[in-house]
C-alpha positions as CSV (number, residue, x, y, z in Angstrom):
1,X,6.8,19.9,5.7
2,X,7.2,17.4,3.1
3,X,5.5,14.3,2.8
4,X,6.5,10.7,1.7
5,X,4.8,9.5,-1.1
6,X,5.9,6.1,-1.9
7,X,3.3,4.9,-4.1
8,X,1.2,8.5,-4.7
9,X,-1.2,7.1,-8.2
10,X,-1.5,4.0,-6.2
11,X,-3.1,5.1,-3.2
12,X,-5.5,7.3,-4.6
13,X,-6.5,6.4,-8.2
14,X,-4.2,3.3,-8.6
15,X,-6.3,0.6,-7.3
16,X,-9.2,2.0,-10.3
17,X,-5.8,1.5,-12.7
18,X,-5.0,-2.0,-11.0
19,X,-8.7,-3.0,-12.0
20,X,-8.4,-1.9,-15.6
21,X,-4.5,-3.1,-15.8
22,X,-6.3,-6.8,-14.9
23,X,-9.1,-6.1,-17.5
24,X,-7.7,-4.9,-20.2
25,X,-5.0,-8.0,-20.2
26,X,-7.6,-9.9,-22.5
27,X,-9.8,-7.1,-24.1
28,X,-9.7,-6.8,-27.8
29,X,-8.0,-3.9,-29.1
30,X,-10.7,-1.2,-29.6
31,X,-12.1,-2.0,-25.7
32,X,-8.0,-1.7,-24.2
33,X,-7.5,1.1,-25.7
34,X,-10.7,2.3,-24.4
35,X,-10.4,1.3,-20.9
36,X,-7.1,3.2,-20.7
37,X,-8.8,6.6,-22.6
38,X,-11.6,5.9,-19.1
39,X,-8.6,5.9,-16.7
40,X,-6.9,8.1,-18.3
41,X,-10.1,10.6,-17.8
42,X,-11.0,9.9,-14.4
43,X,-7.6,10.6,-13.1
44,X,-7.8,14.4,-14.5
45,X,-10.9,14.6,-13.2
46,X,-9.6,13.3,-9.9
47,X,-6.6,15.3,-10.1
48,X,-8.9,18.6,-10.5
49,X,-11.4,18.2,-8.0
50,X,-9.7,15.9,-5.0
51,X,-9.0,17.8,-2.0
52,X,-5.1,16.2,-2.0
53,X,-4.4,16.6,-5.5
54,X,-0.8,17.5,-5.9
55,X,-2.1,20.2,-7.9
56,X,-4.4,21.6,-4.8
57,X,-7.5,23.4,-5.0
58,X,-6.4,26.2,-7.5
59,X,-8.1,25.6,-10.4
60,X,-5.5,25.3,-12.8
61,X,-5.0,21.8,-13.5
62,X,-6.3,20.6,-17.2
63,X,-4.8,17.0,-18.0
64,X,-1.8,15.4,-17.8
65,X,0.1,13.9,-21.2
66,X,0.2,11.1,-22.5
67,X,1.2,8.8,-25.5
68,X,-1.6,7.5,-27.5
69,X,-2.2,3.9,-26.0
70,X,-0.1,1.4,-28.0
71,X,-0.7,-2.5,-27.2
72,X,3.4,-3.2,-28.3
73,X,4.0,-1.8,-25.0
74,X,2.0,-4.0,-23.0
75,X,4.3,-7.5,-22.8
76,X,4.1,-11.0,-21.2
77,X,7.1,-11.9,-19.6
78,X,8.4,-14.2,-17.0
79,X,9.0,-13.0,-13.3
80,X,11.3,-14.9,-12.0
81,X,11.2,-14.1,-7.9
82,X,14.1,-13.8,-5.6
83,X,14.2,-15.6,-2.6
84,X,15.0,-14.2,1.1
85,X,16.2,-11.3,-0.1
86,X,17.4,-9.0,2.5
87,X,15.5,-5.4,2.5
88,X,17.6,-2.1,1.4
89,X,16.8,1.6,1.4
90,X,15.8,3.4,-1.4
91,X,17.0,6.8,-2.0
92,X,13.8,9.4,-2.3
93,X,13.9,12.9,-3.7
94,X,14.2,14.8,-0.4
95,X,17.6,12.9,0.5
96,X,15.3,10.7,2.6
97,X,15.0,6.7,2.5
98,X,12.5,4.6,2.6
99,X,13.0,0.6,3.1
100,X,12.0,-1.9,0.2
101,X,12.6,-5.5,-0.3
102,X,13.9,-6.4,-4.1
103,X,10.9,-9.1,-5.3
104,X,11.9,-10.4,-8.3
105,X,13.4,-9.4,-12.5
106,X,11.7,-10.3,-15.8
107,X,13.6,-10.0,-18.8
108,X,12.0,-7.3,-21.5
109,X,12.3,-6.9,-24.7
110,X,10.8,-4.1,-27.1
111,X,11.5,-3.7,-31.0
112,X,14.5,-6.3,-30.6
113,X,16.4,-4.2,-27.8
114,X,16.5,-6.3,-24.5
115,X,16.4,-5.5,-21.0
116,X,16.2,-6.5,-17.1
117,X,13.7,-5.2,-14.8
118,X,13.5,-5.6,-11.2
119,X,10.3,-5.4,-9.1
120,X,10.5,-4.1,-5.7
121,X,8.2,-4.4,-2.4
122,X,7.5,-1.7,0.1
123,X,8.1,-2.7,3.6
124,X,6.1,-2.5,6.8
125,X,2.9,-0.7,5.2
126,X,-0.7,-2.2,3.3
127,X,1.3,-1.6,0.0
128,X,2.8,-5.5,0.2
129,X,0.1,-6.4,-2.0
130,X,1.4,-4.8,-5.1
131,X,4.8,-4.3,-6.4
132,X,6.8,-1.3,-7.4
133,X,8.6,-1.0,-10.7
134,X,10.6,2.2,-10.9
135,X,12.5,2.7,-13.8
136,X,14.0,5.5,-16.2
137,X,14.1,5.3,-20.0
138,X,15.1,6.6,-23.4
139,X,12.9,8.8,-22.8
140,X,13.6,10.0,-19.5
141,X,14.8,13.8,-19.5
142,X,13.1,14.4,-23.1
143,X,9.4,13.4,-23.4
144,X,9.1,12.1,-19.9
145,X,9.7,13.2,-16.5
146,X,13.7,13.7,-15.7
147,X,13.5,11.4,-12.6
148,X,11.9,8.7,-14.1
149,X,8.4,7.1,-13.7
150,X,6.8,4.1,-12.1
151,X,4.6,1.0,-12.6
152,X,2.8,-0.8,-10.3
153,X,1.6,-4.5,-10.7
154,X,-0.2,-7.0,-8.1
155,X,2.0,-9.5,-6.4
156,X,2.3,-13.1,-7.8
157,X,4.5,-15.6,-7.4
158,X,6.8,-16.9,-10.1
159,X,5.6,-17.7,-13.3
160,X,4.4,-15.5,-16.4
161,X,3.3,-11.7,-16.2
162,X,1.9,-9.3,-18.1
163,X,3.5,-5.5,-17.6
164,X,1.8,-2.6,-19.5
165,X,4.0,0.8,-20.2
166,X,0.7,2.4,-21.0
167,X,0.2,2.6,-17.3
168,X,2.8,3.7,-16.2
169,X,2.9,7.0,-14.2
170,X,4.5,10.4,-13.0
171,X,5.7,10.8,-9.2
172,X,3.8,13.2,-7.4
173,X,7.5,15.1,-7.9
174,X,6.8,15.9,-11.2
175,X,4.1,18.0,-10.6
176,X,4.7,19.5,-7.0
177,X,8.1,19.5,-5.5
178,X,6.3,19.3,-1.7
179,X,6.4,15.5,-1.8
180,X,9.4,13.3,-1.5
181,X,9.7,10.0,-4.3
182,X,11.4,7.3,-5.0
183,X,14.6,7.2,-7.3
184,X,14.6,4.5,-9.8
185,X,17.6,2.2,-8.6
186,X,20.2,2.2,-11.3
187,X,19.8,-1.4,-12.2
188,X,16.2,-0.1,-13.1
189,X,17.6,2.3,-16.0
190,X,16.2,1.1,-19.4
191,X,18.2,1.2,-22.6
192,X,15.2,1.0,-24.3
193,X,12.3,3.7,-24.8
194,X,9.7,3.4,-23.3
195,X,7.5,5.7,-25.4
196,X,4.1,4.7,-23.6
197,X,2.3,6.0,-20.8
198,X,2.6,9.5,-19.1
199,X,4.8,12.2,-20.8
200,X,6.3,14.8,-19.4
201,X,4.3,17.6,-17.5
202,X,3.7,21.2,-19.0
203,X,3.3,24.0,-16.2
């Protein structure tokens, strides 16, 4: 039977990466870049030993990939939030929907190639403290997973935000197809790449 994993980093390692996301905002270069090797560690660690790893209790699991940590990818922006918007359904990976609310947009921009990114809020669970950023790439299909990845950053009202690709994350899809994730909504598809964060996993 498979199971709905909306936000799967989140809910098990991702408030650990929420902490660090916050920290790391002001750290100097040699202590980000740290913080996210720490994270970065104690998720493969998690991932090897946790009793609902997508992985499960074989013993195969190493690490996952990465890009080497690169503070260009972590941006202040402005999210601008969208008011009384009505909720939609977003499509998952098992044909299955699961209801969201679209938050707000931020305009991006990374070695002079602009972009819009949209922020979305799950609906009628503890998750509407945090908000969802799926989105796909340049990348997407080559060095990173084919369905896209995700982000997640605390909710805040309007005003400026800092977003950092370095966190950003694999659906529990990409290692196990037993769970069912969100697509990335098309508006969320990136002309840019994104070449920060989790790569592409290696069986």
């Amino acid at each position: 039977m498979k199971k709905i994993i909306a936000f799967a980093v989140f809910a098990v390692v991702g408030l650990m990466a929420l902490q660090l996301y916050v920290n790391s905002r002001n750290a100097n270069p040699d202590n980000y870049k740290l913080s996210i090797a720490q994270y970065r560690q104690q998720k493969d660690e998690h991932f090897r030993t946790d009793e609902n790893s997508p992985f499960g209790s074989t013993g195969r699991f190493k690490s996952l990939r990465y890009y080497d940590a690169a503070p260009k990818y972590k941006i202040e922006t402005t999210l601008k939030v969208l008011k009384d918007t009505a909720t939609f359904l977003m499509r998952m990976s098992d044909k299955q929907q699961e209801r969201f609310r679209k938050y707000g947009f931020a305009l991006i921009s990374i070695d002079h190639v602009k972009d819009t990114l949209y922020f979305y809020q799950k609906q009628g669970n503890t998750e509407e403290n945090m908000l969802f950023v799926p989105f796909t790439d340049a990348t997407t299909g080559q060095s990173t997973y084919g369905a896209g990845r995700y982000l997640d950053v605390p909710v805040q009202p309007q005003g400026r935000i800092t977003l950092d690709f370095n966190f950003a994350y694999n659906p529990y899809c990409a290692y196990n197809y037993n769970y069912s994730c969100p697509i990335p909504p098309r508006e969320n598809s990136l002309r840019m790449a994104i070449e920060a964060g989790e790569m592409k996993f290696k069986k």
